[in-house]
C-alpha positions as a Markdown table, in Angstrom:
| # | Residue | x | y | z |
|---|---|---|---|---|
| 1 | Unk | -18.7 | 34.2 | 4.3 |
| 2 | Unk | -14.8 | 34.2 | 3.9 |
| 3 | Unk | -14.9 | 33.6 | 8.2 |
| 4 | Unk | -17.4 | 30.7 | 7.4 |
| 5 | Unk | -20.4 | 30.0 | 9.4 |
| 6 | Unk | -20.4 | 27.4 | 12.6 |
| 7 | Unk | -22.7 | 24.8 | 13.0 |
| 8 | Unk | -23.2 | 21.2 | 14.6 |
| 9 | Unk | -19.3 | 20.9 | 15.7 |
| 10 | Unk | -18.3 | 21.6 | 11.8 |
| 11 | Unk | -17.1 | 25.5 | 10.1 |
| 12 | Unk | -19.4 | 25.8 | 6.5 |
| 13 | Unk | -16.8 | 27.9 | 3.9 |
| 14 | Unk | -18.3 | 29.2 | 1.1 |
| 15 | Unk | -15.6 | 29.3 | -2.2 |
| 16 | Unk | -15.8 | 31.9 | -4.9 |
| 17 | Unk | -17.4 | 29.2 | -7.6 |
| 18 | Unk | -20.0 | 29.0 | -5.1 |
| 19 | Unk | -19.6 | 25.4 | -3.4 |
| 20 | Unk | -19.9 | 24.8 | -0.1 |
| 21 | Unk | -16.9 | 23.1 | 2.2 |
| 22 | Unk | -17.5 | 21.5 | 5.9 |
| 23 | Unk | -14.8 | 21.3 | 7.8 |
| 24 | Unk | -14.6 | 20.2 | 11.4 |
| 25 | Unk | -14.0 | 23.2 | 14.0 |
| 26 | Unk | -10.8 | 23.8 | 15.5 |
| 27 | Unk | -12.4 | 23.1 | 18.9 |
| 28 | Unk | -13.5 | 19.6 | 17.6 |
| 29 | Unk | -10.2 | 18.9 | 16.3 |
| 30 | Unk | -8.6 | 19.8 | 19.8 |
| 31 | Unk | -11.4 | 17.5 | 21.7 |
| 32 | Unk | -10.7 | 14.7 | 18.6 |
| 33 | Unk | -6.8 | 14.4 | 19.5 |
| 34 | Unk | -7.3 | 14.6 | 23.1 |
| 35 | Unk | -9.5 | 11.5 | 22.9 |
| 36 | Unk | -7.4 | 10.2 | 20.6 |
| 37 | Unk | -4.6 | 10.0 | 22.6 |
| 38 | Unk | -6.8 | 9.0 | 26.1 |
| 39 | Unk | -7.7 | 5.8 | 23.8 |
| 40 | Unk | -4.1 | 5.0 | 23.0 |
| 41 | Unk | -3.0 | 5.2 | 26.5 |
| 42 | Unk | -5.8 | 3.1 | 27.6 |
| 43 | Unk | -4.7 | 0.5 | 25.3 |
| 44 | Unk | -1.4 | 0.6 | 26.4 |
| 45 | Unk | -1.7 | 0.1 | 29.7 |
| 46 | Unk | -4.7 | -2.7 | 29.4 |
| 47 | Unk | -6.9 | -0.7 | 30.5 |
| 48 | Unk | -9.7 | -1.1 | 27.5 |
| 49 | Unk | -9.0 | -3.5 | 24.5 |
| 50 | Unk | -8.3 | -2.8 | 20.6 |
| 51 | Unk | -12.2 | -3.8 | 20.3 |
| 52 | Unk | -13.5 | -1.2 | 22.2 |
| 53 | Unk | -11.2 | 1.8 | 21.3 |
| 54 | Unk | -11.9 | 0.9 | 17.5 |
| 55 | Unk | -16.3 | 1.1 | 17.8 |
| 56 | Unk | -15.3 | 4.4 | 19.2 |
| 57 | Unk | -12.9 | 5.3 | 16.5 |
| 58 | Unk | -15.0 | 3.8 | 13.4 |
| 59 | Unk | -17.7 | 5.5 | 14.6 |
| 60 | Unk | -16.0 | 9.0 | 15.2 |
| 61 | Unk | -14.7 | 8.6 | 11.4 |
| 62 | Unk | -18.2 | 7.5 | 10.0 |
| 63 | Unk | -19.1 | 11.0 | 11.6 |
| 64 | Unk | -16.0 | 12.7 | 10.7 |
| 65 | Unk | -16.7 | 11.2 | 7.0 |
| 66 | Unk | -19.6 | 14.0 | 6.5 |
| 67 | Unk | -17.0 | 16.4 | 6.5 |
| 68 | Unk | -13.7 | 17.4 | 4.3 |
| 69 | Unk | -11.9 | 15.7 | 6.8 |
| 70 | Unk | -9.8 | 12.8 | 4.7 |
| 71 | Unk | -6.7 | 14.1 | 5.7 |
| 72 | Unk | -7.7 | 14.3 | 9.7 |
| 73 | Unk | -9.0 | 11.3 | 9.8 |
| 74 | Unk | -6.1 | 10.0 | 8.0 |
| 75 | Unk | -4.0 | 11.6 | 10.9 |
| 76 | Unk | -5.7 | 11.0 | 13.7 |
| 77 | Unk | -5.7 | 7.3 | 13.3 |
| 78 | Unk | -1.4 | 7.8 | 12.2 |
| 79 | Unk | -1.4 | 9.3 | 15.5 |
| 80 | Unk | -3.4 | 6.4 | 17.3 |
| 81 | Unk | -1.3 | 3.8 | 16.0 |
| 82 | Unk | 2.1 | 5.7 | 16.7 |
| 83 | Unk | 1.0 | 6.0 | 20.2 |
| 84 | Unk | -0.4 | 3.4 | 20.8 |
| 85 | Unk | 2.0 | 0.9 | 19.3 |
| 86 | Unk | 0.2 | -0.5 | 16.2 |
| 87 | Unk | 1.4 | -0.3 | 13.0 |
| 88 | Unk | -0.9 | -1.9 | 10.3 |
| 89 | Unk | -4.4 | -0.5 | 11.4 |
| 90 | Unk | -6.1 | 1.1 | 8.3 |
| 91 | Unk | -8.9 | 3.5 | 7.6 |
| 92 | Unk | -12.0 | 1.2 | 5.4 |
C-alpha cells in the first residue's frame, strides 16, 4: 500500500509501524487553491464580503481537519490573506 489507497477526496498511506495517514488528494488540493484564490478575488473586487468567504473557508478547514492536512490548511489560508490583502486572519 506504499501507492496508498483513494477514497472520499483523501489518499489512505499505510507506514511500516502500521498506522494509517489521510492525506487530501492532489486533485483536491488543485480544486482547494483554485477556490481559494476565486474567494480572494471576489473579495477584492467587492464582489462577496469577508463574512461569506470565511463560512466557506471555516467550513473547508473543519473538513480539511479530518485529514493530516495542518500544514495545507495552514497554507491555503497564508495564500488567502496574501492575495487577498489581509494580514492578521488566523486558523482557530
Amino acid at each position: 500500500m506504499e501507492e496508498g489507497v483513494s477514497y472520499i477526496g483523501y489518499k489512505f498511506y499505510l507506514t511500516n509501524t502500521g498506522k494509517i495517514i489521510m492525506k487530501l488528494s492532489k486533485r483536491n488540493k488543485k480544486q482547494t487553491k483554485k477556490k481559494i484564490k476565486k474567494y480572494a478575488e471576489e473579495l477584492k473586487k467587492g464582489e462577496k464580503d469577508i463574512k461569506q468567504i470565511s463560512e466557506k473557508i471555516k467550513s473547508w478547514i473543519n473538513h480539511e481537519k479530518q485529514g493530516n492536512t495542518y500544514k495545507l490548511r495552514k497554507n491555503i489560508i497564508d495564500m488567502f490573506n496574501k492575495r487577498s490583502g489581509r494580514k492578521n486572519a488566523k486558523e482557530k
